[in-house]
PLY file of the C-alpha trace (Angstrom):
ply
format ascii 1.0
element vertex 307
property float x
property float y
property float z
element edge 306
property int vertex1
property int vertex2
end_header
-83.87 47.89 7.22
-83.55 46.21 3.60
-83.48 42.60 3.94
-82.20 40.53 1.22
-82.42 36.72 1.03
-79.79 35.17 -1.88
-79.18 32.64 0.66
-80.06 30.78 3.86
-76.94 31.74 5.50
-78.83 35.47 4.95
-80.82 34.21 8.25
-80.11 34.13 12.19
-81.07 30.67 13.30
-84.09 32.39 15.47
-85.22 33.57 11.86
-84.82 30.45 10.37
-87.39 28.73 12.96
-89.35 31.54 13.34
-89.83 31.79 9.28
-90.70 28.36 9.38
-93.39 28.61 12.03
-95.08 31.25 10.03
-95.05 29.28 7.06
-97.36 27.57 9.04
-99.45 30.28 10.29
-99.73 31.62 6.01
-100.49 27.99 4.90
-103.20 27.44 7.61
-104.76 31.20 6.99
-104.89 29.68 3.26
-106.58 26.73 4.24
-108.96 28.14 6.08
-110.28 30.75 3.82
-108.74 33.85 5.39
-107.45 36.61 3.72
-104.37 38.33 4.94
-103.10 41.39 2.29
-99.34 43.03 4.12
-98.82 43.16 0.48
-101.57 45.73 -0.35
-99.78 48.66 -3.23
-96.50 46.82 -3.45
-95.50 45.26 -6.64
-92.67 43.00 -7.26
-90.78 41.86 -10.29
-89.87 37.98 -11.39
-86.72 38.40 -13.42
-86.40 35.01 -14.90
-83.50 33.73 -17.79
-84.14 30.05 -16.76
-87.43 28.30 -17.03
-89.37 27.81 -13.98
-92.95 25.85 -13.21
-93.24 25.95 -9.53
-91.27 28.71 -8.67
-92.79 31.17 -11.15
-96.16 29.54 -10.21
-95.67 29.58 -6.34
-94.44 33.30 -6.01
-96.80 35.14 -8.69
-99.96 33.50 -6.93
-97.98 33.98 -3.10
-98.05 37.90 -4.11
-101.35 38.07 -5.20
-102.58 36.37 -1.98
-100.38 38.72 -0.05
-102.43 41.13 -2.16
-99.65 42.24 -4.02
-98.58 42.47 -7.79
-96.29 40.39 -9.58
-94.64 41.36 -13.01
-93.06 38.49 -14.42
-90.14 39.64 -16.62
-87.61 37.61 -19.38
-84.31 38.33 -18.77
-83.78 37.82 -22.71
-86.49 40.40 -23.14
-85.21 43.59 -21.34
-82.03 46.00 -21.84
-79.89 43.23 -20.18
-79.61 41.08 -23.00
-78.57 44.24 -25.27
-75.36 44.75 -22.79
-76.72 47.48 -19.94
-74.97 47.13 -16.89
-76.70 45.20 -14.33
-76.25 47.79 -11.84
-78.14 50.45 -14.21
-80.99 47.51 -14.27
-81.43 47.44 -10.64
-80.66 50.86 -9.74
-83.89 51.52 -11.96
-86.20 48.47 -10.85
-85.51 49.65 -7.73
-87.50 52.84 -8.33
-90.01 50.94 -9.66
-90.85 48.02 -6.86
-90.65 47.16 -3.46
-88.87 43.51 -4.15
-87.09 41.81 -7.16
-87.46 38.18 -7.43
-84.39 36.67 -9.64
-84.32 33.33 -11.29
-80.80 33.12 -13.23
-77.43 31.50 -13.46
-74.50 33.96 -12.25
-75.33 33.82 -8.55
-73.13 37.26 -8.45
-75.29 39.05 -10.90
-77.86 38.07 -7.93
-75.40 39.92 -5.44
-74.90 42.88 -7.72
-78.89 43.50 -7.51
-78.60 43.45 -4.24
-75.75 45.89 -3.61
-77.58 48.63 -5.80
-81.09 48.06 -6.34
-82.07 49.46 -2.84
-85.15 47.20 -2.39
-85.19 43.47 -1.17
-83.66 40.87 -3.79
-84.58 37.40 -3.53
-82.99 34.21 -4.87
-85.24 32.34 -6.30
-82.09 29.97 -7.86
-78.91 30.70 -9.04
-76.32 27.98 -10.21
-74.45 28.27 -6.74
-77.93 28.44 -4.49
-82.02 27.55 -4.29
-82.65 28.91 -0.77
-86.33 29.01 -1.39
-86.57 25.32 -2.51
-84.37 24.37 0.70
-86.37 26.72 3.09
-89.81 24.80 1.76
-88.19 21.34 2.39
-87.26 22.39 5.87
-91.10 23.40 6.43
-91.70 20.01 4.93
-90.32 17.89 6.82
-91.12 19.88 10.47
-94.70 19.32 9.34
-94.14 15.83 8.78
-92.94 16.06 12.48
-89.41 15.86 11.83
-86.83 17.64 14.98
-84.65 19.51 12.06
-81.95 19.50 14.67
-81.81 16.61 15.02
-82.07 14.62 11.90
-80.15 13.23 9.43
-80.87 13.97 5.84
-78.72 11.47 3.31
-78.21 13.81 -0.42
-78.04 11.36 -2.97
-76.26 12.58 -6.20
-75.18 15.65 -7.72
-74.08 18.24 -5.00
-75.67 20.80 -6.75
-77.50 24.36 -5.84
-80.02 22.96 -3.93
-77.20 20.81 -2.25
-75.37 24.02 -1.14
-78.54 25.28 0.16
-78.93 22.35 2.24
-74.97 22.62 3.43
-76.25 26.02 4.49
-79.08 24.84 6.35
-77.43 22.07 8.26
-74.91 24.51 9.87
-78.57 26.78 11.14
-80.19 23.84 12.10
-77.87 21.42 13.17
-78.98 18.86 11.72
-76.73 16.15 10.17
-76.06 15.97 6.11
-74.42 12.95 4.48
-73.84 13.60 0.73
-73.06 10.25 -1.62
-71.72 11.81 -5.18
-69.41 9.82 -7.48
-65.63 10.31 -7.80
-65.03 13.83 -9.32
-68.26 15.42 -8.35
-67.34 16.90 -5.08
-69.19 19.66 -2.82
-67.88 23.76 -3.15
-65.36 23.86 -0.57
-66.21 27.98 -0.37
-69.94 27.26 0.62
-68.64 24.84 3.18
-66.12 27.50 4.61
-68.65 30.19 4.62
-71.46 27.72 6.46
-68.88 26.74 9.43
-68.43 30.45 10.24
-71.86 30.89 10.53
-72.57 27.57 12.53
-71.53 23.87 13.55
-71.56 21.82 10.05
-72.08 18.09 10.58
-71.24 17.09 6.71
-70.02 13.22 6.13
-69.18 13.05 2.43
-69.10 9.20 0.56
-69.11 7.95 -2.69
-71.16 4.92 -1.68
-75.04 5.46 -1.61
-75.45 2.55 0.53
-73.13 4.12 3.28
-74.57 7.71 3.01
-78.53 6.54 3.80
-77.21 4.71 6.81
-79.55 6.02 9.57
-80.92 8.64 7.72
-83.91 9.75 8.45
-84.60 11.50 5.09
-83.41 10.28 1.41
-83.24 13.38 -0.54
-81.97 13.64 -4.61
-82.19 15.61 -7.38
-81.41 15.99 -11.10
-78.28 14.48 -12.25
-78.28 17.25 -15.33
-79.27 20.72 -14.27
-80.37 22.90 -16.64
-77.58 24.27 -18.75
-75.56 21.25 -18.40
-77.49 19.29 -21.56
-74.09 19.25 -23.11
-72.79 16.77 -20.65
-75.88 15.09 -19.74
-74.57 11.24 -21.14
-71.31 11.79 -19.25
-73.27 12.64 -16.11
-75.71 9.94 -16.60
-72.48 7.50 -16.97
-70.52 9.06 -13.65
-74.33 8.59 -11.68
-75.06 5.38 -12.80
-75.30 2.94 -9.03
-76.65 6.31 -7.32
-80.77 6.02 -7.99
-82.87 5.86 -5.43
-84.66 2.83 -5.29
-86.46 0.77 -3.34
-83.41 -1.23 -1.66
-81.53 2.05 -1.19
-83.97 3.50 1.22
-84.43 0.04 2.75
-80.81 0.20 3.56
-81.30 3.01 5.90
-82.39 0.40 8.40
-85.39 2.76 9.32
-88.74 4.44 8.26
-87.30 6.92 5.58
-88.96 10.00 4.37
-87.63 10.60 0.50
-87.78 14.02 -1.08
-87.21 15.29 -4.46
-87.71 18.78 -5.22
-88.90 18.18 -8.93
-88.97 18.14 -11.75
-87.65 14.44 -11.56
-86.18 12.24 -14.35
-88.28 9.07 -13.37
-85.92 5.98 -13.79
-82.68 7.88 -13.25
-82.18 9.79 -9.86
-85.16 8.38 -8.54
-87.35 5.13 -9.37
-90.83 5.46 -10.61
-91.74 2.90 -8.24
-90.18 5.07 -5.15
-91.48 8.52 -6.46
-95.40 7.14 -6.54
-95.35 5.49 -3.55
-94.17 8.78 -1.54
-96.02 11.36 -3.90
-98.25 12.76 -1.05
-94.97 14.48 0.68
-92.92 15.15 -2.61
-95.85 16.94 -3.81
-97.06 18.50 -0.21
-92.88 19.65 -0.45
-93.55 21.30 -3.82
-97.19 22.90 -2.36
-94.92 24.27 0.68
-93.38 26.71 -2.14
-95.84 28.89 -2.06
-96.97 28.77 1.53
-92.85 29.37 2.67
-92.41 31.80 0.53
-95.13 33.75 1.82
-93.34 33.99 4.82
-90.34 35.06 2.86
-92.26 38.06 1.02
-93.26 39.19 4.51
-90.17 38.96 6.09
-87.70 41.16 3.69
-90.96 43.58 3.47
-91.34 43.93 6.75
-87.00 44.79 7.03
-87.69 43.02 10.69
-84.69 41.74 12.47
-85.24 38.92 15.28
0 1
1 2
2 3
3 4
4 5
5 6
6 7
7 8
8 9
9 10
10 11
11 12
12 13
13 14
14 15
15 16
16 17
17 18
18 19
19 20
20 21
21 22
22 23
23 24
24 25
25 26
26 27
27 28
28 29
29 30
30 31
31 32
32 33
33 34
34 35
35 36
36 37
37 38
38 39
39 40
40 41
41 42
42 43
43 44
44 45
45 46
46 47
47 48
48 49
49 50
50 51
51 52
52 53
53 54
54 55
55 56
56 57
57 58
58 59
59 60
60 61
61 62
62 63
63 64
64 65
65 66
66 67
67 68
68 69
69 70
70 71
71 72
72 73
73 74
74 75
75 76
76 77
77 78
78 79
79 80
80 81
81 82
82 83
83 84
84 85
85 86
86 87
87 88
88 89
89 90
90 91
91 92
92 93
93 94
94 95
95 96
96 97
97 98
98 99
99 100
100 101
101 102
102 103
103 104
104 105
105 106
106 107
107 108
108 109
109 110
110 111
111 112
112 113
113 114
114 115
115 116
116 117
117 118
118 119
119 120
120 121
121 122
122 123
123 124
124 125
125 126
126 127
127 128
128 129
129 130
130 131
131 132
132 133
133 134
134 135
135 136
136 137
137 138
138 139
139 140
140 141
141 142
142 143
143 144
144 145
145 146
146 147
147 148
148 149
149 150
150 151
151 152
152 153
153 154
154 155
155 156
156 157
157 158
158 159
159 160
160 161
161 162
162 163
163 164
164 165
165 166
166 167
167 168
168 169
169 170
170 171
171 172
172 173
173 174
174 175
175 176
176 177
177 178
178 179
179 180
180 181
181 182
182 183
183 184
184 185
185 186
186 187
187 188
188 189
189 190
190 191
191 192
192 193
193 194
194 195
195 196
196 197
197 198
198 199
199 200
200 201
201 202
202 203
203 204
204 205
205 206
206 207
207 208
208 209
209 210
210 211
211 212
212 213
213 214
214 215
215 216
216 217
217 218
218 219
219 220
220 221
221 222
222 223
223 224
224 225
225 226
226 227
227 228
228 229
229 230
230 231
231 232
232 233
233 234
234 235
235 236
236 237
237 238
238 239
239 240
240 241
241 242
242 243
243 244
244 245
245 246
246 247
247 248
248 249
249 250
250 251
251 252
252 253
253 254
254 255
255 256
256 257
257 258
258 259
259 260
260 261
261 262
262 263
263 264
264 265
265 266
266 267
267 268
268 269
269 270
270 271
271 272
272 273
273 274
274 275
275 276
276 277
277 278
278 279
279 280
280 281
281 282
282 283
283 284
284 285
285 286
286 287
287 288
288 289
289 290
290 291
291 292
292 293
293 294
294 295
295 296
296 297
297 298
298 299
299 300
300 301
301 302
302 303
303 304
304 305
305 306
């Protein structure tokens, strides 16, 4: 069976964990020098419009250690951009590969690849999701020794892609997600409906930082400007101003506090240089997880396995 993953929600809970725990199996075969091809003859495509470092890094060299091919395509640079119909693109690429890796804006040009391309399509960001980045975090912190369902993670700023991914993986996990965003920068209500059906969502929402890393066990931000917002990047820097993370923010969580950031960061806005170098061993172990989680992802849709 073709197994598509656009986003988290895509997953049973048992796949969830079990994905996770063979992220760790992949990253320790890595490690350890062992080579392990269920890749061998397929080839996938990267079909990116947005500009990418470690996603683009972490998949092309996840297929080749997989033993597979990557084909890293510009979205500008095929028939797309000249007006063909997206379900002509797929229903071609499809012919071609055995997965198609998608890095764009329109989250529903995502879905449309995956209603007609006939091979796996996986999100690797869209403006509405960043499974993939979320997925890796969750892998993060369960090797940092973390019980993911029973946490709480505090999101500090714009409620963003990543953000929805992360409304989508409290309702598998359980775990409990306070957002602090300004006034007028609320969460999608329709990713909130869609992750109750598929689990219970424990989701506090505040417009005070200070409130929102109460108890938390993890501090997590992003961006404040995503790309494609540059035309409103001094009104968003304005509306975020009060919601870095600093030093005294993660002290008010009244406990030891893992902080995340799933790069690239704005040093001095979201987060504080000061707070970014002194936990760069796990933001940067979170951005090596890419490729070891999403070697677990490439395997999965492959393999069309349901647990």
């Amino acid at each position: 069976m073709k197994r598509n993953f656009l986003t988290l929600l895509d997953l049973s809970r048992d796949e969830l964990f079990h994905l996770l725990g063979r992220s760790a199996e992949l990253k320790r075969f890595q490690k350890q020098g062992n080579s392990f091809r269920p890749l061998e003859g397929k080839s996938f495509a990267l079909l990116f419009e947005k500009h990418s470092t470690r996603t683009r890094l972490s998949f092309e060299v996840g297929i080749s250690q997989l033993g597979g091919q990557a084909v890293y395509l510009s979205a500008e640079q095929t028939q797309l951009a000249r007006g063909e119909p997206v379900k002509d693109t797929a229903r071609v690429m499809g012919r071609y590969l055995d997965g198609i890796i998608i890095r764009n804006d329109r989250h529903e040009v995502q879905e449309e690849f995956a209603r007609f391309a006939g091979v796996p399509v996986i999100n690797a960001l869209s403006s509405l999701h960043h499974p993939c980045q979320v997925f890796a975090d969750l892998f993060t912190l369960r090797e940092a020794g973390l019980e993911l369902r029973t946490m709480k993670l505090a999101y500090v700023g714009d409620p963003n892609n990543v953000f929805n991914s992360w409304v989508n993986a409290a309702a598998l996990t359980g775990c409990e997600l306070a957002l602090a965003s300004p006034r007028g920068f609320e969460p999608d209500r329709k990713v909130i409906k869609l992750a109750k059906q598929k689990g219970a969502l424990k989701l506090t929402l505040s417009h005070k930082p200070r409130e929102a890393v109460k108890g938390a066990d993890v501090i997590y931000t992003d961006v404040w400007v995503s790309m494609g917002q540059e035309q409103a990047a001094a009104k968003k820097r304005a509306a975020f101003k009060g919601f870095q993370v600093d030093e005294k923010l993660v002290r008010a969580s009244g406990k030891k506090t893992l902080v995340l950031h799933c790069l690239p960061a704005h040093r001095g806005e979201e987060i504080a240089e000061d707070v970014l170098e002194s936990r760069a061993e796990l933001i940067f172990t979170q951005a090596e997880n890419r490729l070891h989680s999403q070697k677990a992802i490439l395997e999965f849709v492959v393999s069309g396995k349901e647990r």
